[in-house]
LOLO-396053 format. One line per 3 residues: number of its first residue (from 1); their letters; for each residue x, y, z of N, C-alpha, C, CB. Coordinates in steps of 0.001 Angstrom, whole numbers, plus 500000, padded with zeros to 6 digits. Glycine has a CB too. Example, Ala and Ser with C-alpha at 12.3 -4.5 7.8 and 13.67 -1.06 7.14 Angstrom:
# residues 2
1> AS> 513190 494310 507800 512300 495500 507800 513200 496700 507800 511308 495527 509046 | 512850 497750 507080 513670 498940 507140 512900 500030 507870 514084 499402 505725 $
This chain:
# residues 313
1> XXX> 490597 531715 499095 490800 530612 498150 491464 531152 496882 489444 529908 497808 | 492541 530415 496371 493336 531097 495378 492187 530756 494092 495115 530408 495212 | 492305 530922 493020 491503 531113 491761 492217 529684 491198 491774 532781 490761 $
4> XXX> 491118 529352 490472 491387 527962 489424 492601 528160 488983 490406 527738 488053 | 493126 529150 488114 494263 529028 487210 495444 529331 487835 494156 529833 486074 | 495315 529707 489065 496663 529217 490157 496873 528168 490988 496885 530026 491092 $
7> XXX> 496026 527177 491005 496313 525840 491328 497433 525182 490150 494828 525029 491387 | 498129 524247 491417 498921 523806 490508 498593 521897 490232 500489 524286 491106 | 498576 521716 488810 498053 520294 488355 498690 519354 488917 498128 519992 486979 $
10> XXX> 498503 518066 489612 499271 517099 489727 499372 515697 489192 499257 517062 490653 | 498394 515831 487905 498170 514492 487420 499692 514359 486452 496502 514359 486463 | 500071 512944 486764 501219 512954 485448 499924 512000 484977 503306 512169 485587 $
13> XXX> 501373 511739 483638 500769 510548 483003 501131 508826 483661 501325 510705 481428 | 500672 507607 483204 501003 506190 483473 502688 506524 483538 500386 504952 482135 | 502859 506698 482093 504307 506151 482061 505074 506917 482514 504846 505824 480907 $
16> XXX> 504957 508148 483577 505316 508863 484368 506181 508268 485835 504165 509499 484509 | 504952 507186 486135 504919 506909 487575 505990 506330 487822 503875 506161 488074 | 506829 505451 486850 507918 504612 487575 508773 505669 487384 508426 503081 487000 $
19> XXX> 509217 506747 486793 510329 507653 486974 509805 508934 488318 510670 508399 485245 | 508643 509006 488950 508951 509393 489797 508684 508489 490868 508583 510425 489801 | 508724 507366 490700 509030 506612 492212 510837 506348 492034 507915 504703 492421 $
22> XXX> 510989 506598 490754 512969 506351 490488 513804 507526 491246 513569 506580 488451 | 512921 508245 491512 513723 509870 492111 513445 509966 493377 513164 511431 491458 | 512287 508956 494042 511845 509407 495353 511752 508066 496368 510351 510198 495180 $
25> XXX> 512793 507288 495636 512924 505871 496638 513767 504880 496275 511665 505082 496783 | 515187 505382 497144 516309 504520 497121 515836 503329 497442 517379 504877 497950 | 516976 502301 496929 517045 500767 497965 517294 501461 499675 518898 499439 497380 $
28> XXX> 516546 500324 500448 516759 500943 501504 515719 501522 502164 517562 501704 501301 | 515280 502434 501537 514011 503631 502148 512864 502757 502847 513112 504675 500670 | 512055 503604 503424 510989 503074 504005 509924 503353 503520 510903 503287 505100 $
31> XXX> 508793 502443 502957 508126 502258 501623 506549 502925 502342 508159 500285 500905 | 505685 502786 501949 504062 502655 502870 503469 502370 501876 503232 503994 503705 | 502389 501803 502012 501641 500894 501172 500050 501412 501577 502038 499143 501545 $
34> XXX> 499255 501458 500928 498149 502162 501044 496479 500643 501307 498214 503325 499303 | 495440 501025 501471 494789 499769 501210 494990 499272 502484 495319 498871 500038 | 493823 497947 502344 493878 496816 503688 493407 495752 502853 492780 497092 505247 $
37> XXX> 494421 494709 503110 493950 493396 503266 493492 492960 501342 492419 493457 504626 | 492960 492912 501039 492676 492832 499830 491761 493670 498691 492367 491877 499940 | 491708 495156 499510 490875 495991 499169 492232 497298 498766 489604 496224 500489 $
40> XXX> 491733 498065 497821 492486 498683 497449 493599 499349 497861 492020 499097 497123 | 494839 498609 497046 496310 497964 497438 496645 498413 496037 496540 496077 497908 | 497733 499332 496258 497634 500417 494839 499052 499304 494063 498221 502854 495285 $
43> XXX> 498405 498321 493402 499546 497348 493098 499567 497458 491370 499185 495591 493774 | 499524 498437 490650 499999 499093 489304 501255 499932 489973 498675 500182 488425 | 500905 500292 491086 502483 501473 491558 503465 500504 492190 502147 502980 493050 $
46> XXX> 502995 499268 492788 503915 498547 493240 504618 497600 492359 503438 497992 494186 | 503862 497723 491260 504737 496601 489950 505880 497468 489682 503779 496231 488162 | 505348 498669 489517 506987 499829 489330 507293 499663 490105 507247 501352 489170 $
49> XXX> 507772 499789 491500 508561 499509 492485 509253 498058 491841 507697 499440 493947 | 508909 497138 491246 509683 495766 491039 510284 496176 489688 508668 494229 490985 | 509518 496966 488729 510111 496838 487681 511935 498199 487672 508630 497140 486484 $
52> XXX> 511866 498443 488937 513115 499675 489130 514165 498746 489670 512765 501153 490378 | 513540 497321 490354 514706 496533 490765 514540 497378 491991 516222 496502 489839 | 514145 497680 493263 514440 497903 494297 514944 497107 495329 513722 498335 494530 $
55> XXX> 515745 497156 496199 516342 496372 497055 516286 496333 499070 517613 496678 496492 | 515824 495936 499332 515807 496148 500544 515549 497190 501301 516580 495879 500802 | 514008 497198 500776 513150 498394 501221 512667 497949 502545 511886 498778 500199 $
58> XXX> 512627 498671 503898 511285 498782 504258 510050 499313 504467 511289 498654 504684 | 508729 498383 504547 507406 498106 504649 506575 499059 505605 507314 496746 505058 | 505960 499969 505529 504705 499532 506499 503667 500232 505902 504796 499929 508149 $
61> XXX> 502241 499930 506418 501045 499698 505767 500313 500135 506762 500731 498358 505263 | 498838 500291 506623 497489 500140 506942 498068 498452 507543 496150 500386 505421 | 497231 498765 509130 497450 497221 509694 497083 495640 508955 496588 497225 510944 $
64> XXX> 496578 495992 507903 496289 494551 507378 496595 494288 505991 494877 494201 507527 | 497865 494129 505099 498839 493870 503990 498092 492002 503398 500915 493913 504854 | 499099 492235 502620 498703 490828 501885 499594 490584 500433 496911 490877 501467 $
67> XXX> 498721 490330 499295 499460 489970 498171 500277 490914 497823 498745 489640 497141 | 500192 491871 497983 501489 492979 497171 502549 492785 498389 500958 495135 496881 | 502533 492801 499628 504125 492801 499862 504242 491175 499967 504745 493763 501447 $
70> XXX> 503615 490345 499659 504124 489085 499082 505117 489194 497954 503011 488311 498601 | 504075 489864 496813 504985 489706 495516 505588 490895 495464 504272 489401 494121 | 506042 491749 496250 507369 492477 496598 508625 491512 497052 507055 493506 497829 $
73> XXX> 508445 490953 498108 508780 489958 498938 509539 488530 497749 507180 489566 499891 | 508306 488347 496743 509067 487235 495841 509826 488013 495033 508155 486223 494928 | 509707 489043 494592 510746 489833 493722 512147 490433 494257 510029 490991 493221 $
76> XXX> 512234 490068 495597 513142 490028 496227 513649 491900 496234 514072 488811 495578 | 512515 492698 496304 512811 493792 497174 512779 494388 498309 512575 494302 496931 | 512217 493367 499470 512590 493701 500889 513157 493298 501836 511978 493844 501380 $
79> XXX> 513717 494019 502815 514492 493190 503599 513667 493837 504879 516292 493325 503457 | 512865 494331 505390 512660 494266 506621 510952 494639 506522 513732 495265 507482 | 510103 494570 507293 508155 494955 507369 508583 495180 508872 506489 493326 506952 $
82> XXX> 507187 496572 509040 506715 496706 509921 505144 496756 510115 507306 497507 510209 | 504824 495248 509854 503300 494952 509738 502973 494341 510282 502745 494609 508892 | 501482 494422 511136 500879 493853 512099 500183 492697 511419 500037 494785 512839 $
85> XXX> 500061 492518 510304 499393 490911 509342 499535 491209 508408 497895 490280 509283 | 500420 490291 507966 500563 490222 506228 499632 488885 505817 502485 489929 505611 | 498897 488596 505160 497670 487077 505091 496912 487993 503805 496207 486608 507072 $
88> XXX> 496804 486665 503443 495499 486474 502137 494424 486121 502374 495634 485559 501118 | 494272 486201 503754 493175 486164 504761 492348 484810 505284 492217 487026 504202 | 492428 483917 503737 491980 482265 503893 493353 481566 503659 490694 481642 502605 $
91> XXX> 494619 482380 503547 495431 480956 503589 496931 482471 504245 495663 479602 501297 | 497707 481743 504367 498897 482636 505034 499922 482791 503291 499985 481453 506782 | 500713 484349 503544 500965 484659 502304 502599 483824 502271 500833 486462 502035 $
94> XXX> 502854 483200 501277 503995 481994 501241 505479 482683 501237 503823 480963 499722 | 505423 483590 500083 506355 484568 500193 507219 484822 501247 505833 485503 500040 | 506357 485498 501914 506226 486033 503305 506878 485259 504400 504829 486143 503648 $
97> XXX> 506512 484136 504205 506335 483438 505936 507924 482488 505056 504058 482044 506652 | 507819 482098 504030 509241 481648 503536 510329 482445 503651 509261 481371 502247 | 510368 483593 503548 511675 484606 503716 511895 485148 504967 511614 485818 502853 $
100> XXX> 510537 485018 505844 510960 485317 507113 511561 483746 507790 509597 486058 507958 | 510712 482898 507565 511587 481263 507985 513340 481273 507656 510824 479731 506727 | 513436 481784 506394 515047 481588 505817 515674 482504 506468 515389 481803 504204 $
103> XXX> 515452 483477 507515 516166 485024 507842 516130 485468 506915 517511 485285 508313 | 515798 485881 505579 515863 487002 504789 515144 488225 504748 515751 486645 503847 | 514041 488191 505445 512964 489146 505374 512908 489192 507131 511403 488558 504381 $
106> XXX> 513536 489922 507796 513414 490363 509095 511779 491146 509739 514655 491382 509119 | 510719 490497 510242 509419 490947 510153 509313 491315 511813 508284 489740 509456 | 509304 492333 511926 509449 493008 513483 507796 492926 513976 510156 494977 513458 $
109> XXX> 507988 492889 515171 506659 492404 516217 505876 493568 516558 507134 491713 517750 | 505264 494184 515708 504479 494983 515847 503246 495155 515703 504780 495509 515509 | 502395 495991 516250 500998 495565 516370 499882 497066 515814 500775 495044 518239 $
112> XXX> 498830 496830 515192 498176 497988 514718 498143 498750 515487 497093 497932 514301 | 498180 499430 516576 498522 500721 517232 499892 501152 517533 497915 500757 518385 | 500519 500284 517579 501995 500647 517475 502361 501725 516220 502836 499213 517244 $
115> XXX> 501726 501177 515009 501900 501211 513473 500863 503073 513542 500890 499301 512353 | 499588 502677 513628 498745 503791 513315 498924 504690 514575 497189 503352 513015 | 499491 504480 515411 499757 505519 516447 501510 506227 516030 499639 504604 518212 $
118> XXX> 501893 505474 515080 503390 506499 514678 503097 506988 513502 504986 505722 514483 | 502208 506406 512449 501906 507279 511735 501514 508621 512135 501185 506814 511148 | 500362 508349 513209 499599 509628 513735 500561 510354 514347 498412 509394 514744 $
121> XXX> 501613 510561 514643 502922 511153 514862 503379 511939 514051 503798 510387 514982 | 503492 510872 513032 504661 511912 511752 503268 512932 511655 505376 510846 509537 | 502143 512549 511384 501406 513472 510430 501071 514778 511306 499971 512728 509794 $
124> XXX> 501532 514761 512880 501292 515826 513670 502571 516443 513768 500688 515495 514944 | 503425 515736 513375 504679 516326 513692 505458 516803 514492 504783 516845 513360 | 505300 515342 515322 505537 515363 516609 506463 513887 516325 504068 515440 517708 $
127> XXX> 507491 513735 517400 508622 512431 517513 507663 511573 517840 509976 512432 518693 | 506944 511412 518822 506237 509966 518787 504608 510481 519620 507407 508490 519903 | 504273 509374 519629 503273 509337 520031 502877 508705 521417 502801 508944 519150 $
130> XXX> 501997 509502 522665 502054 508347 523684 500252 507624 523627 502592 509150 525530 | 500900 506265 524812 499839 505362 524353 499803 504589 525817 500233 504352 522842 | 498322 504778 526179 498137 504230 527619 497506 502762 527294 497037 505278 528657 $
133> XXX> 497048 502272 526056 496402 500852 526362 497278 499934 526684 495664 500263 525293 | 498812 499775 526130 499543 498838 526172 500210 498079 527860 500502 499419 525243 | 499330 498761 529145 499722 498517 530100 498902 497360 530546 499809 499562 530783 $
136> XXX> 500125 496362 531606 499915 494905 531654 500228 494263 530871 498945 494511 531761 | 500354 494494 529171 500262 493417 527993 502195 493356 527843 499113 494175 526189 | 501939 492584 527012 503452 492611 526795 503432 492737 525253 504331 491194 527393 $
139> XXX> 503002 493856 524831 502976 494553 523067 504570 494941 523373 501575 496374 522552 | 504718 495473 524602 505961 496348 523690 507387 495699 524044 506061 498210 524178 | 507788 494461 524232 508484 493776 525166 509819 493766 523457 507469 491973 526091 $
142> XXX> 509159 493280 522649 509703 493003 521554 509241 494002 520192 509404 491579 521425 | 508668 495130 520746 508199 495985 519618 508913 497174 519600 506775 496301 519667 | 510165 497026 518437 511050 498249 517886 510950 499741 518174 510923 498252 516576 $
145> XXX> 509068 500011 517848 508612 501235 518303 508073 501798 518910 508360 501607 517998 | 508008 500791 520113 507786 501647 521363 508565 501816 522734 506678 501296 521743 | 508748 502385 523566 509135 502424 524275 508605 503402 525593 510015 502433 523732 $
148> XXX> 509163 503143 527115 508422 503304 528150 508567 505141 528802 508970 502033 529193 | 507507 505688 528633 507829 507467 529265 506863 507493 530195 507580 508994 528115 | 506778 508348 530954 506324 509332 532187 505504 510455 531422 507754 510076 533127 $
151> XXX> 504444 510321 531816 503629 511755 531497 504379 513131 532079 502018 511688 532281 | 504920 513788 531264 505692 514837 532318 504582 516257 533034 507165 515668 531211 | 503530 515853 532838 502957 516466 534054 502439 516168 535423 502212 516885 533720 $
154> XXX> 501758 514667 535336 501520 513809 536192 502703 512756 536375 500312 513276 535842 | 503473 512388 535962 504291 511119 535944 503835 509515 535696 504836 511142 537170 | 502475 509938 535442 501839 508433 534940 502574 507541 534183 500677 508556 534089 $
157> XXX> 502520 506494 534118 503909 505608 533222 503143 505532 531959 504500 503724 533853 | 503468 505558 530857 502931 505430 529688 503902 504579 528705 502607 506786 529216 | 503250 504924 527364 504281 504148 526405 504128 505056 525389 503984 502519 525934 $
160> XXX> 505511 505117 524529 505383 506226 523031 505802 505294 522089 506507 507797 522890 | 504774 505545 521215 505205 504575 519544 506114 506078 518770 503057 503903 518123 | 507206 505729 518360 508054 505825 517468 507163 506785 516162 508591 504252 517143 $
163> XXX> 507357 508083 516007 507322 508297 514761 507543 507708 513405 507780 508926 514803 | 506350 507452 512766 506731 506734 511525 506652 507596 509856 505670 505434 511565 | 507600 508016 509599 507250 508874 508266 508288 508425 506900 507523 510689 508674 $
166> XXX> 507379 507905 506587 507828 506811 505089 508704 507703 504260 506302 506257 503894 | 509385 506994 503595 509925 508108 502143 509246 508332 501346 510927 507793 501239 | 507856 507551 500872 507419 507548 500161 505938 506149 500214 508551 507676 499375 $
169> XXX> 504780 507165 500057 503496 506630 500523 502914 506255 498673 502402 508073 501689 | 502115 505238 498837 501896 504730 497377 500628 504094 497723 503101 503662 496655 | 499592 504806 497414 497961 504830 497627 496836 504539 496254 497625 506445 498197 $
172> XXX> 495605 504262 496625 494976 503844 495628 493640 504594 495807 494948 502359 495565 | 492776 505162 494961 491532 505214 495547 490576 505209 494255 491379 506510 496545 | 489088 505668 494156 488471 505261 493176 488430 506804 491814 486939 504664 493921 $
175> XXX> 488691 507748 492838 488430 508813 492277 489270 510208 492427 487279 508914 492611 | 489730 510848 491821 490476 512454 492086 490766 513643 491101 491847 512250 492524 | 490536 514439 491355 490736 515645 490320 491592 515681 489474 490959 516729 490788 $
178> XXX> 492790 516345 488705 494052 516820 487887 494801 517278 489515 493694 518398 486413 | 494122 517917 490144 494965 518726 491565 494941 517759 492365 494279 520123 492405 | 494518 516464 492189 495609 515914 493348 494422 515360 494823 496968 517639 493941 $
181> XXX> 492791 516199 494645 491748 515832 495731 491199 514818 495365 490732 516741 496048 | 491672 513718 496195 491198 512587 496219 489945 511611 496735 491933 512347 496510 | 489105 511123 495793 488081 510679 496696 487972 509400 496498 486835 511293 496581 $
184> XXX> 487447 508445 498116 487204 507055 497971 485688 507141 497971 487878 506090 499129 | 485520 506076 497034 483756 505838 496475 483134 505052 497815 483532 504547 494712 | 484119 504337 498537 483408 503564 499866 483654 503935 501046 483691 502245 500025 $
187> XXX> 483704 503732 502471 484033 503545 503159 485458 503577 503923 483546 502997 502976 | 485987 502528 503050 487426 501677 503483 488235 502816 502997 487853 499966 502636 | 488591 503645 503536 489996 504255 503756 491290 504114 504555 489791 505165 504023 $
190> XXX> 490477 503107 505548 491789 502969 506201 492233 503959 506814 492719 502656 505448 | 493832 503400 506765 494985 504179 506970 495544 505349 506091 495878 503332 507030 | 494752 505169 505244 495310 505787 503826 495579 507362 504548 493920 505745 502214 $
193> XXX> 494265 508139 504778 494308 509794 505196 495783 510028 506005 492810 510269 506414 | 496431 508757 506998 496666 508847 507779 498512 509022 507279 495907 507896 508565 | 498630 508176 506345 500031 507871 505330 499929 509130 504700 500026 506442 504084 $
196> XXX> 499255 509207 503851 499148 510155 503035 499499 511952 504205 497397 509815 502247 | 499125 511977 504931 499423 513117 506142 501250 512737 506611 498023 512762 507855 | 501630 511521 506261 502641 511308 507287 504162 511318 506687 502324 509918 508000 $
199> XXX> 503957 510482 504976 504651 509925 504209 505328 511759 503439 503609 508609 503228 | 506907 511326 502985 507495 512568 502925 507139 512910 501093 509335 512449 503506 | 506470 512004 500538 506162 511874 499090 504778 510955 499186 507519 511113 498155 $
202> XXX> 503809 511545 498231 502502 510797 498276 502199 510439 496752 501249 511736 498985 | 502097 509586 496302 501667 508979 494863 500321 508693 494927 502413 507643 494416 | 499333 508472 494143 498377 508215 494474 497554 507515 493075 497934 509386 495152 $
205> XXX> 497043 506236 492879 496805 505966 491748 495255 505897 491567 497526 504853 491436 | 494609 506073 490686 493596 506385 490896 492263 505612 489477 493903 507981 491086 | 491222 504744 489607 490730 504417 488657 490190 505357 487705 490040 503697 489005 $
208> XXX> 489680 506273 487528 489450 507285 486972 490010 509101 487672 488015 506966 486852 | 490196 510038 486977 490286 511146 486951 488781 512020 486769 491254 511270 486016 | 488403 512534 487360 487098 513828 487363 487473 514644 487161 486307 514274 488378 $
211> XXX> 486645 515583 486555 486594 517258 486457 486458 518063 487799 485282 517726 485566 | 487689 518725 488699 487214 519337 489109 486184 519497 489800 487293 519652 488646 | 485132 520609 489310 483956 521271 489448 483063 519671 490371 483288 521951 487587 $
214> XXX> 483422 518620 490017 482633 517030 490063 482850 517308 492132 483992 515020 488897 | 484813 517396 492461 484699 517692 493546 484419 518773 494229 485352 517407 493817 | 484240 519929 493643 484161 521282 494422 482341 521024 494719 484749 523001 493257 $
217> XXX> 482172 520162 494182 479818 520064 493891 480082 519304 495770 478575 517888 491652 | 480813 518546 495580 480927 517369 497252 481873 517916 497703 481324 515513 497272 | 482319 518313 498116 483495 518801 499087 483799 518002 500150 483243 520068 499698 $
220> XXX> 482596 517700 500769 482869 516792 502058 483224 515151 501493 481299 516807 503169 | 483333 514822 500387 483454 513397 499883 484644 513404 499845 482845 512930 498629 | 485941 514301 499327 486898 514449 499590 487566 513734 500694 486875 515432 499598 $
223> XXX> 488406 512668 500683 489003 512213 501832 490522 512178 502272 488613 511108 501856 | 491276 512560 500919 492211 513544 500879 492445 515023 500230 492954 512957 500536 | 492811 515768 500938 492823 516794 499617 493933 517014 499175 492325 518110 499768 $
226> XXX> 494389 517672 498202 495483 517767 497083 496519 518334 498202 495112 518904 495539 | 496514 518703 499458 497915 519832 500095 498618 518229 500484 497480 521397 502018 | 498062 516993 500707 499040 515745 501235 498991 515264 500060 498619 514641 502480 $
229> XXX> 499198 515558 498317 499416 514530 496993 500479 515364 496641 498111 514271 495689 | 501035 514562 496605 502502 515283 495226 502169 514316 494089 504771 514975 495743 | 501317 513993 493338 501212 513187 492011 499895 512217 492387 502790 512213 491612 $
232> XXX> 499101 512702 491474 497685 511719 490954 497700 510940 489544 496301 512751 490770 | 497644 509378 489323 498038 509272 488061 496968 508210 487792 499605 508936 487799 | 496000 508817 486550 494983 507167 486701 495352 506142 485950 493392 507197 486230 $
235> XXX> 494998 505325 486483 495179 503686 485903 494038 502559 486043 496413 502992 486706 | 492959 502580 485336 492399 501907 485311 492545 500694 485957 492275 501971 484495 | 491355 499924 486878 492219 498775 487355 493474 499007 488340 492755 498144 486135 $
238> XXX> 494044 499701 488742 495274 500052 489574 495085 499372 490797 495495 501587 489833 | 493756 498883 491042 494148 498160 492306 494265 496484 492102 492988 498523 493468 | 493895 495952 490824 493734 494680 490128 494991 493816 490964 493935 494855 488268 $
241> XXX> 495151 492757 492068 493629 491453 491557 493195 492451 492975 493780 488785 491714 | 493612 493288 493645 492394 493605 495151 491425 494326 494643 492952 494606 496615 | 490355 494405 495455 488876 495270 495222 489325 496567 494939 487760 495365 496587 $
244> XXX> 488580 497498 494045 488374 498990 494486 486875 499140 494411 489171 500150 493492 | 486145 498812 495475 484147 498351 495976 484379 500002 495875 483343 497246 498176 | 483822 500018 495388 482361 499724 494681 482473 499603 493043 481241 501063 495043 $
247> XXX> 483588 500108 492160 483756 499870 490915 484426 497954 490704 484850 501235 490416 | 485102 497537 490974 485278 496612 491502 485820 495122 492136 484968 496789 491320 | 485867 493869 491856 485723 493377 493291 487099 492697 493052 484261 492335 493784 $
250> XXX> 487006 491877 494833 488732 491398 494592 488896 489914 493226 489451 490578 496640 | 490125 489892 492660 490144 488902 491587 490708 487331 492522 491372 489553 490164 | 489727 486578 493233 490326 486027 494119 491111 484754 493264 489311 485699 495275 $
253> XXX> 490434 484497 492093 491573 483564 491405 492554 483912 490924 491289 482920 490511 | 492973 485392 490618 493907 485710 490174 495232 485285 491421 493600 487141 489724 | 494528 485873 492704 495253 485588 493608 495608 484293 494068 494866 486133 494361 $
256> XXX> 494868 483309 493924 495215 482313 494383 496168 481326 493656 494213 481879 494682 | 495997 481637 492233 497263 480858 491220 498498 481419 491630 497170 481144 489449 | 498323 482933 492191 500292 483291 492794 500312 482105 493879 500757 485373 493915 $
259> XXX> 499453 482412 494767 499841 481847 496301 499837 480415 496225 498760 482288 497539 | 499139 479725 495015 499675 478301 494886 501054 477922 494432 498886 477657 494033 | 501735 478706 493466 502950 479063 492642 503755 479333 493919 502809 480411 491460 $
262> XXX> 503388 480503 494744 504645 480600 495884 504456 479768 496536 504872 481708 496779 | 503080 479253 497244 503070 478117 498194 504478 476776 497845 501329 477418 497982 | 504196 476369 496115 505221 475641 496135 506497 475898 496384 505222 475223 495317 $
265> XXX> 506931 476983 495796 508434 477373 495716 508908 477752 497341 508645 478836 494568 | 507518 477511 498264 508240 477753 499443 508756 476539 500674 507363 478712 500032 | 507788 475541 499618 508278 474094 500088 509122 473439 498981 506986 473078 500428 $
268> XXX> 510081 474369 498370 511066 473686 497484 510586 472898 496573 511929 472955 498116 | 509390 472951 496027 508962 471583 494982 509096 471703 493626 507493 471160 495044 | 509560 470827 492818 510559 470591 492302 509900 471474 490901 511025 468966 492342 $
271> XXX> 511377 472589 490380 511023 473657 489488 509774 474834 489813 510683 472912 488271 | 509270 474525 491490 508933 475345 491459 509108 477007 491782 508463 474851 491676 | 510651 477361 492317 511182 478520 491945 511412 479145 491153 511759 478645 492123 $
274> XXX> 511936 478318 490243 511620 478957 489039 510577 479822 488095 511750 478295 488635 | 509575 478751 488247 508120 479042 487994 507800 480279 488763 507153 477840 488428 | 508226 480441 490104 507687 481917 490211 508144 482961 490181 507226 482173 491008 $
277> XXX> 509364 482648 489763 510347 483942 489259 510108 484268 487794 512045 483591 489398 | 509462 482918 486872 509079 483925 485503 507563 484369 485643 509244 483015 483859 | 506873 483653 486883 505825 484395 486848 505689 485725 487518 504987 483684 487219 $
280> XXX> 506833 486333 487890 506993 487805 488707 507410 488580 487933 507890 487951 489875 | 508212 487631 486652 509138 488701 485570 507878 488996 484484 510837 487770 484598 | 507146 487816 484405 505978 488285 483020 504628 488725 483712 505500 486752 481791 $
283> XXX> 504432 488856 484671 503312 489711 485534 503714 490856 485764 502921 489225 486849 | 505010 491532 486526 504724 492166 487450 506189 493508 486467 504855 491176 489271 | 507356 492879 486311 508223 493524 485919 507872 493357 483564 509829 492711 486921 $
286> XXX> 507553 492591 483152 507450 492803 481474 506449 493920 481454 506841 491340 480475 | 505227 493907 481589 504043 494458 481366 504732 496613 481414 502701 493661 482921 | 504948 496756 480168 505496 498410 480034 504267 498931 480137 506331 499005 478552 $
289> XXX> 503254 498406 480095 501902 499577 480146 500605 498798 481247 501061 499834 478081 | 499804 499667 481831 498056 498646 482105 497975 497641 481596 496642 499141 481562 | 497486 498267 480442 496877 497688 479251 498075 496241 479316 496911 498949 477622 $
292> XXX> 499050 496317 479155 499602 495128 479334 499322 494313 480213 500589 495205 479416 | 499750 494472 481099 499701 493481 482438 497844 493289 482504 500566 494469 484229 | 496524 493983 481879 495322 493101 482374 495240 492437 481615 494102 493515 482641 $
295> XXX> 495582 492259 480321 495852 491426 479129 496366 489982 479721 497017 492183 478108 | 496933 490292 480306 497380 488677 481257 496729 488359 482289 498781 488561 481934 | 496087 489214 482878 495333 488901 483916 493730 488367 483162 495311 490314 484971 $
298> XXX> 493586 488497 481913 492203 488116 481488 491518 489389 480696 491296 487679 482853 | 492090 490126 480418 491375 491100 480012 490277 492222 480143 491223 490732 479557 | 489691 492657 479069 488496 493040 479441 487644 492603 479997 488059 493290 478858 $
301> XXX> 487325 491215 479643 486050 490424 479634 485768 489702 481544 486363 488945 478190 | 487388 489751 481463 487576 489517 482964 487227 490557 484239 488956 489266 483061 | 487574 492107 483639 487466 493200 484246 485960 493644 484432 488258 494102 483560 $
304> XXX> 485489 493025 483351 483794 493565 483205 483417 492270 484694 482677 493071 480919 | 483752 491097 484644 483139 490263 485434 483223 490661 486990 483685 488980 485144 | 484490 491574 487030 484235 491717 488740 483804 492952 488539 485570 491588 489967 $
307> XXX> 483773 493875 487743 482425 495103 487865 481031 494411 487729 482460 496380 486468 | 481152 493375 487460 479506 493376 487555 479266 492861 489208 478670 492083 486221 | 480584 491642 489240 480334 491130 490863 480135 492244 491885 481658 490275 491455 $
310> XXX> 481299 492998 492025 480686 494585 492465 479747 495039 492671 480770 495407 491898 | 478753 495605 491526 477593 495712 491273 476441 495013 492238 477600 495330 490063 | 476817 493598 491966 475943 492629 493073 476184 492782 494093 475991 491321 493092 $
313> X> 476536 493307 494765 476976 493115 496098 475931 494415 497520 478961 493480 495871 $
């Protein structure tokens, strides 16, 4: 084990993060998104992604996405997903299902093992991956990343998902050192270990920063360690409106005033495009700091309310 003072630090600062997602992700590139479903969805790193103006990125995620590649999606930086459900889980995300209706957002037919079986590829470092469940079904008839091989020792017919290795992986969790060892306070990791192993750049945003010594005491709590982070940066709130459970919970009204706002603008009703284009410019792209953008979301007083909901739970 090398000695403390030859490790090398990886925390920047906040106002760091959008100049190195500016160096490590053309229009174009292939994005990864950290989180499931409405649980920590590192969407302080994805407002920089809108506020750089990115263009026709693609997507893929932990099998279950939602409001952030929505309001990627309304900010009009993607042109293609490779996600097995994008949903807000009680209503379908408007964004979404509007830009794929118009052809603008091309959403390929892929399914959570397709997805977590090419991740598990890149991160072995290997071209693809093979996969015996998909026989009889018709997963791969219309699915980009897979396709049909022969076991070359037996000749068994199989199927290989496509290596998947992002340009750049953009993760959330509750807790991590200055070096970059990352720890989730719950459970729900997901896909995350799995991006984070796969993705050719790892960001990682984090509600608080620890000392060190805090992870070397747990070692085994560790669920990434610093050799898959190139940059730890905390941001309070960084996963705001999704959960980071156990500090805490999802902001479901926050969410639901977007998805009423896009809901309209996706049935054309009247001024309501507009409306959600200044609500993407004064949410997601104005806000130069945190501290800005929770200020609109409600503040402190708001932030204390889902730590306490948290708490209850």
């Amino acid at each position: 084990m090398s000695a403390p003072g030859s490790r090398r630090e990886k925390r920047i600062a906040a106002e760091d993060a959008g100049a190195l997602i500016a160096r490590t992700l053309a229009d174009g590139d292939l994005l990864a998104i950290g989180g499931l479903f409405k649980q920590g969805r590192p969407l302080a790193l994805v407002r920089e992604v809108i506020r750089l103006g990115r263009k026709n990125l693609k997507l893929v995620s932990s099998p279950g996405s939602g409001f952030d590649v929505d309001l990627l999606i309304a900010a009009g930086c993607v042109a293609e997903t490779f996600l097995p459900a994008v949903t807000l889980e009680d209503r379908m995300c408007p964004a979404f299902r509007g830009a794929v209706e118009a052809g603008i957002v091309t959403a390929h037919c892929v399914d959570a093992l397709s997805v977590v079986g090419g991740l598990l590829a890149a991160a072995n470092g290997v071209p693809f991956q093979p996969v015996a469940a998909w026989k009889g079904s018709d997963v791969p008839r219309h699915n980009p990343l897979v396709a049909p091989i022969a076991c070359p020792f037996t000749g068994e017919a199989l199927y290989a998902t496509r290596a998947i290795r992002p340009k750049l992986a953009l993760l959330h969790a509750q807790e991590a050192d200055a070096y970059g060892n990352v720890r989730h306070l719950a459970t729900m990791t997901y896909a995350d270990q799995l991006i984070a192993r796969a993705a050719e750049t790892v960001i990682v945003s984090v509600d608080r920063i620890v000392p060190p010594d805090e992870i070397v005491a747990r070692p085994r709590e560790t669920s990434i360690p610093c050799i898959y982070v190139d940059a730890v940066v905390e941001i309070p709130y960084g996963a705001h409106p999704t959960g980071s459970f156990p500090l805490y919970s999802i902001d479901e009204a926050y969410i639901e005033h977007y998805a009423d706002l896009a809901e309209a603008a996706r049935r054309d009703a009247d001024g309501a495009g507009a409306r959600l284009a200044d609500y993407v410019a004064t949410h997601a792209r104005a806000p130069a700091r945190q501290e800005d953008y929770l200020a609109l979301a409600g503040g402190a007083a708001r932030m204390r309310a889902l730590e306490e909901e948290a708490a209850s739970l």
